[in-house]
N, C-alpha and C positions, 0 to 999 in steps of 0.2 A: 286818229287815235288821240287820246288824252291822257296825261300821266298827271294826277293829281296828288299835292300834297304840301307842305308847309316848306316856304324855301329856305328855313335855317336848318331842315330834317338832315342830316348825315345819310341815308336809305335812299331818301328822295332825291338829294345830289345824286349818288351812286346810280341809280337807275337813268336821272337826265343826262349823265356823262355815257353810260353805256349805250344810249338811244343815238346822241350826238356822235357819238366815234365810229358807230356801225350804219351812217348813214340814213334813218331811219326817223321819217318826216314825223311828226308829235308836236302836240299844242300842249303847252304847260297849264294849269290852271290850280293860283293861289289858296285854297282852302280859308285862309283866313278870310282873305279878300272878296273868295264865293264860296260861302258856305252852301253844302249841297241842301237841297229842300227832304223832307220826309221822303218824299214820292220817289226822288231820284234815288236816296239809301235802296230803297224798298226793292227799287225794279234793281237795282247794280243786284244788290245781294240775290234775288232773284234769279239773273242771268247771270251770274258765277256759281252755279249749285254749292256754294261753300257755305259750310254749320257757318252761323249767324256770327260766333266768337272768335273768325279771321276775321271780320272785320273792325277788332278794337288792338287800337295800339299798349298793349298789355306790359309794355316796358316804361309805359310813360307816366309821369308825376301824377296826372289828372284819375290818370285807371286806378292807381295805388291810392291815393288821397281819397277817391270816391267810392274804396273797397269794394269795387264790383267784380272782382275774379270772387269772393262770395256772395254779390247779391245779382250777378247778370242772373244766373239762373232763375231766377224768382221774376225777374220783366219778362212781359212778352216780347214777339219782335217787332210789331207797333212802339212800344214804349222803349223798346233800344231803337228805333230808327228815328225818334223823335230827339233821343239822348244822344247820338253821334248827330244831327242835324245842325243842333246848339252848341257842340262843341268840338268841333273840329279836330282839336288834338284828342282826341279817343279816336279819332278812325287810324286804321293801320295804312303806313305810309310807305311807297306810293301807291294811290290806286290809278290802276291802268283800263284804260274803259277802250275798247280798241271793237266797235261795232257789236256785236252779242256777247263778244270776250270780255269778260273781269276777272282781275285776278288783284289779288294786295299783296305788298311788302317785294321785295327785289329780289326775287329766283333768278340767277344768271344762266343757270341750264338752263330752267323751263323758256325763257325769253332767246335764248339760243333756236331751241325748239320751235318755237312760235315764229319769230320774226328776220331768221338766217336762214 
């Protein structure tokens, strides 16, 4: 399993601490450090059936500065997975890549659910 996401994110601590305390083997992976490729967006979103708009970090400087809570809709999801590709801080943090599973952002039921 991999728990991706930026490591100053507050979310993304939160999630590595609830992996770490519940025993709960995971590979961390720096988003700035590896930014993900097109392809990799594509297929996560893909294999998380989730609307294309979990996966932007919607509270962050870069979403608001780039006014895409009005212009996502007008990209395709080619040109938002090329736009989360390049910058990192627009993805919603953490993403969990755990074999077919994806899911974003730290649901502590649902990860209850999943992984207890």
């Amino acid at each position: 399993m991999k728990v991706m996401g930026i490591e100053t994110c507050g979310t993304y601590k939160k999630a590595v601490k609830w992996f770490r305390e519940n025993n709960i083997a995971f590979e961390t992976v720096d988003l700035r450090k590896h930014p993900l490729s097109t392809e990799e967006i594509e297929k996560f979103h893909q294999l998380s059936g989730l609307p294309i708009k979990k996966f932007f970090n919607t509270s962050g400087k870069v979403y608001r500065e780039l006014d895409l809570k009005n212009k996502q809709t007008l990209l395709s999801d080619k040109e938002i997975y090329h736009l989360l590709s390049t910058n990192p801080m627009l993805i919603k943090r953490p993403l969990i890549v755990d074999g077919d599973y994806v899911r974003t952002g730290f649901q502590e039921d649902e990860y209850r659910a999943k992984w207890l």
